[in-house]
C-alpha positions as CSV (number, residue, x, y, z in Angstrom):
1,X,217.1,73.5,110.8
2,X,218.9,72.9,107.5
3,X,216.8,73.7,104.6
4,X,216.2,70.5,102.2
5,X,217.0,70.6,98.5
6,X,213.5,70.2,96.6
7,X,215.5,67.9,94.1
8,X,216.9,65.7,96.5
9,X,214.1,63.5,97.0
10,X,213.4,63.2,93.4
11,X,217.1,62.8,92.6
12,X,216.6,59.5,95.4
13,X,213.6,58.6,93.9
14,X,215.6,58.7,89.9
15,X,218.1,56.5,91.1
16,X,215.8,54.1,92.3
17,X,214.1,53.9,88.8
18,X,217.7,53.8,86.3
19,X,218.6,51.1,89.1
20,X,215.6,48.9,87.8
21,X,215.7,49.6,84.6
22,X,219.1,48.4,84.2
23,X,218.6,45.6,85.8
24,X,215.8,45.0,83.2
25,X,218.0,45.7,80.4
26,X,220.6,43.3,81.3
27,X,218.0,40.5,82.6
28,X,217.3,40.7,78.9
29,X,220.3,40.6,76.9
30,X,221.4,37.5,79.1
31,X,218.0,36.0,78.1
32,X,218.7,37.3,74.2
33,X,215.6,39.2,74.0
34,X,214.7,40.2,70.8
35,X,216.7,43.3,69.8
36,X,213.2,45.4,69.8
37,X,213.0,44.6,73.1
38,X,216.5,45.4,74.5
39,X,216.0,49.1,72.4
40,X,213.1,49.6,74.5
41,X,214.9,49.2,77.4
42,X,217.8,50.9,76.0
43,X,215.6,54.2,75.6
44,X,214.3,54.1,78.7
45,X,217.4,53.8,80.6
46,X,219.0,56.5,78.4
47,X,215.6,58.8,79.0
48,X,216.5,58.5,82.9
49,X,220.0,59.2,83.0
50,X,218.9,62.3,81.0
51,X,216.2,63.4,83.3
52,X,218.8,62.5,86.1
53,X,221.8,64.7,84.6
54,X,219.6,67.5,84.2
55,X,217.9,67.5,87.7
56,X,221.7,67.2,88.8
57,X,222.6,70.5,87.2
58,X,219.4,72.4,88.7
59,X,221.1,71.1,92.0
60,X,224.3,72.3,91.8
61,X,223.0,75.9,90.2
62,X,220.8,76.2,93.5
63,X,223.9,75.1,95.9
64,X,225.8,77.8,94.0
65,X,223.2,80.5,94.5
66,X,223.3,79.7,98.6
């Protein structure tokens, strides 16, 4: 039985959340939401694929450990 990478499901689960995020953030500039609005979204989408790049890099330092 292969073992399963402990990021993996999170990694899933992070590309669910920038998926909808995006879509948020470009729902809004085609409704020309207010530029306070669009940063907010803007900072969130940015804090995912941060949190996403770095879970990334703890997987590949495990797979290079195997």
């Amino acid at each position: 039985m292969a073992k399963i990478n402990p990021y993996q499901k999170v990694l899933n689960d992070m590309e669910k959340k920038i998926s909808i995020s995006y879509k948020k953030l470009s729902k809004n500039m085609f409704k020309n939401a207010p530029l306070k609005t669009l940063q907010k979204d803007i900072n969130e989408l940015m804090l995912l694929l941060g949190e996403a790049n770095y879970l990334a890099k703890e997987c590949k330092q495990i797979k290079r450990k195997k």
